[in-house]
Phi, psi and omega in degrees: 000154204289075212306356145278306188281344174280321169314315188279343182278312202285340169271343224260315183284300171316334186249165198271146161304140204212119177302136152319116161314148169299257182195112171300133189210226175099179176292276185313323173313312204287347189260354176296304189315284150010280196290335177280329190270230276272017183060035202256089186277303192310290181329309175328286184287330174271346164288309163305310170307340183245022181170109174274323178301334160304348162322314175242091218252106129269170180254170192293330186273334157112037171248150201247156182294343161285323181291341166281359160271333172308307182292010185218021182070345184259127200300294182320308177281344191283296199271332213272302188296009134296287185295323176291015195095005188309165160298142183244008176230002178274096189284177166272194217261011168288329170112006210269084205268163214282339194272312134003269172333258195339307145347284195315312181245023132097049178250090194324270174315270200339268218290357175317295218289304170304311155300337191265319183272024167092009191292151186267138187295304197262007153310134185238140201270193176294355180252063192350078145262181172219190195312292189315304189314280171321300173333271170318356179243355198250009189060049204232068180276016149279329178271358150271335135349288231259003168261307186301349165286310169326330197060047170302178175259124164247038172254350180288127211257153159261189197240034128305311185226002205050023154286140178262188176299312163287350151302296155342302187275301173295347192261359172218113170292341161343304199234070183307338179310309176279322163312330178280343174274355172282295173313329158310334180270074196313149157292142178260145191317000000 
């Protein structure tokens, strides 16, 4: 086994289910974060062992440790602060929510995962874009699959360029996939 992954079975067994912190932040927050953005797992994993409540975790700029395991691609801290209770809507201070990331850097399960635990689909960051929006600029047709099954909106415009997500998928002829999975999807009256 994987010497991160027998470290995360050994807290995974060792620690008691723990109600989520509102959000911890702080020093130790910043170095949880800190160490999931630089891949430092040992660092990681012994800042979580000794304060579990860093599960919804920030850094002084207000990026939280799932969205900073998302952005790095890693699947393992992405579902292990899922199972341990992360918000799976606590965005960053940008308004950026973890299913965004996902979206952003094309990480599939991540946004599964996020969705089957209630992430809300149609939440927007400060450039009012959403999940469905990003998806769609970013050419992420299993994650436009798997938010228009969901019932993102893909009519909800952002308040950046005033496009919605079906705008987006017609002004870029690239990908025809995704206007049809969109398009499958009727406007509401």
């Amino acid at each position: 086994m994987h010497p991160f992954k027998r470290a995360l079975a050994v807290i995974a067994v060792a620690s008691i289910a723990l109600p989520a912190a509102a959000q911890d932040g702080g020093y130790d927050g910043a170095q949880f974060v800190k160490a999931i953005q630089d891949g430092k797992n040992d660092d990681a994993v012994n800042l979580f062992k000794a304060k579990p409540s860093l599960v919804n975790a920030r850094d002084f700029d207000g990026m939280t440790a799932l969205i900073a395991a998302i952005d790095n691609r890693d699947r393992e801290w992405a579902g292990y602060l899922l199972q341990q209770g992360a918000d799976p809507n606590l965005a960053a201070r940008t308004g950026e929510t973890p299913l965004m990331a996902a979206a952003r850097v094309g990480l599939t399960e991540a946004a599964d995962w996020l969705i089957d635990m209630g992430a809300k689909v149609d939440a927007e960051n400060k450039m009012g874009e959403t999940a469905l929006i990003i998806a769609v600029q970013r050419r992420q047709i299993p994650i436009v699959r798997a938010l228009v099954a969901a019932g993102a909106n893909p009519d909800k415009a952002d308040s950046a360029q005033g496009y919605s997500a079906r705008d987006y998928a017609r002004l870029d002829s690239r990908t025809p996939e995704i206007l049809r999975i969109i398009e499958a999807k009727k406007p509401k009256p």
